[in-house]
Structures are given as structure tokens and as C-alpha cells.
C-alpha positions in Angstrom: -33.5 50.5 -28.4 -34.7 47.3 -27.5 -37.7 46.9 -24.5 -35.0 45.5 -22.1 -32.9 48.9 -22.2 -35.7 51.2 -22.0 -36.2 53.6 -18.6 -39.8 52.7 -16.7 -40.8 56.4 -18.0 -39.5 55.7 -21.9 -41.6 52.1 -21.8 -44.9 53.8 -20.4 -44.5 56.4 -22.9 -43.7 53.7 -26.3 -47.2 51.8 -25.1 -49.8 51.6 -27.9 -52.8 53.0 -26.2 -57.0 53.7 -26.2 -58.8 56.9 -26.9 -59.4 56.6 -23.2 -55.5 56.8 -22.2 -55.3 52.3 -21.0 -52.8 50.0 -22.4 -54.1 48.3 -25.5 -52.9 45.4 -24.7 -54.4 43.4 -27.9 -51.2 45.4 -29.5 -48.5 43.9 -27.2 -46.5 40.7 -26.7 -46.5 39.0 -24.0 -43.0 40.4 -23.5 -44.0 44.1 -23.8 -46.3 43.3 -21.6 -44.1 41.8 -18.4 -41.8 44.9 -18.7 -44.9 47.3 -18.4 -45.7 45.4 -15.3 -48.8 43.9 -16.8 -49.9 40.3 -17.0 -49.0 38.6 -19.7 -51.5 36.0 -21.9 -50.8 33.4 -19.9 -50.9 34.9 -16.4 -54.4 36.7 -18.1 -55.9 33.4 -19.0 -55.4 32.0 -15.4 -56.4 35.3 -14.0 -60.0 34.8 -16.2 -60.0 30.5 -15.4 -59.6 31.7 -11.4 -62.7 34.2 -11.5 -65.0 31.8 -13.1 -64.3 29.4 -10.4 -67.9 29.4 -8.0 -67.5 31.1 -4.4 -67.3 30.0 -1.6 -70.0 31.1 0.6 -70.5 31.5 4.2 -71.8 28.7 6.3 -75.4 28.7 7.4 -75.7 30.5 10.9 -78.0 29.1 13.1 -79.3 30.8 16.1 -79.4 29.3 19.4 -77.9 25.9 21.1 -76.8 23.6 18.6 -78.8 20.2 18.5 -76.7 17.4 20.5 -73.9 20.2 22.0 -72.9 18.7 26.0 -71.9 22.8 26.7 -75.6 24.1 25.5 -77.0 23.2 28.7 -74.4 24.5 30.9 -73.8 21.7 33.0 -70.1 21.1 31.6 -69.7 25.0 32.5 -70.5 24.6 36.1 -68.5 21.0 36.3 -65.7 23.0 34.9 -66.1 26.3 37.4 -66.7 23.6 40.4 -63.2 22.2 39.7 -61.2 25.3 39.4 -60.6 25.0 35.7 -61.7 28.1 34.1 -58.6 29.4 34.0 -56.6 26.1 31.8 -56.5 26.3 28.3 -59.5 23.8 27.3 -61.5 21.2 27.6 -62.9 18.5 25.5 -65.6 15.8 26.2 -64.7 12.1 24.7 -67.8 10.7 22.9 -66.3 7.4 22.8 -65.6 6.9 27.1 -67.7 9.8 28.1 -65.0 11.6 29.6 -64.7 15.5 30.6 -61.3 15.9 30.5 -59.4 19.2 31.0 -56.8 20.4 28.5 -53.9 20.4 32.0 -55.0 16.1 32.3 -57.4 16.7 34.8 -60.6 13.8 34.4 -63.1 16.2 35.8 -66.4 14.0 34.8 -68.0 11.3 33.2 -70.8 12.5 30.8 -73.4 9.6 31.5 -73.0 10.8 35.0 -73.7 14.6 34.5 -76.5 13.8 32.4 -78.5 11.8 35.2 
């Protein structure tokens, strides 16, 4: 019977295997492999290529206001509350103009201005 024709229960059976009852897969093709639902040399050198790749790691977390933000101080906050815009979906201050602008349009302040 060739590998193709065997049952799931025949193929697990016909696998050369350890002391410890594991596939030995040093004894199997690539072929006998795939049909045993294992990875095959290929997909097992990629799998070993992948986990020598370096981790990523989480960024540093830093505690506190960051250096430079416009919201740290909580001017922006109250600018925003003032106007009634808590409840739009954002807002974003333009570095280059200076602008507070709300995510509905709205021009709610100038920066320079809130900062004086």
C-alpha cells in the first residue's frame, strides 16, 4: 500500500519511532512526513531560520508627561472641554500653523496663543 492510500490510524501506526514513543523523523521523507501532518525539511529549516531571528522587544516606558507633549499640561484639555468638544472623535494640534483643530473641523485654538 502506498502512503497516499493509507487511513490517518494505519499511517500513525507504519511511523518509525523513539524509545520514547515521537516520530523519528531523521527516518522519513519529506513525503512521509506531510501525510503524518508534520513539517517537512523545508518547512523545518524555515521553522529553525524564523526562531533564530532576534525579538522584538517592548518599547521603553517612561513614567510621567512626555518632554515637549501640548496635552501634558492640560491646557489643550480645558480648551477642548471649554468648546464642547469632548464628545467628537479627536483632536490634533498642527506643529507647522499652530492650530488646535477638532477631528468635526472645528479651529478651537492657536497654540502660540494658549501658551502665553
Amino acid at each position: 500500500m502506498s502512503a497516499s492510500r493509507l487511513t490517518a490510524a494505519q499511517l500513525a501506526d507504519a511511523i518509525a519511532r523513539r524509545r520514547d514513543g515521537r516520530p523519528d523523523i531523521t527516518r522519513m521523507t519529506s513525503e512521509e512526513r506531510r501525510a503524518a501532518g508534520l513539517m517537512d525539511v523545508h518547512q523545518a529549516a524555515e521553522h529553525e531560520m524564523l526562531r533564530s531571528l532576534p525579538h522584538p522587544h517592548l518599547a521603553e516606558r517612561v513614567k510621567g508627561p512626555v518632554q515637549g507633549d501640548p496635552w501634558a499640561s492640560g491646557h489643550l484639555w480645558a480648551i477642548v472641554r471649554d468648546a464642547g468638544h469632548l464628545g467628537c472623535g479627536g483632536w490634533t494640534v498642527d506643529s507647522r500653523d499652530g492650530l488646535l483643530v477638532c477631528s468635526c473641523g472645528c479651529l478651537l485654538a492657536r497654540t502660540d496663543e494658549v501658551a502665553a
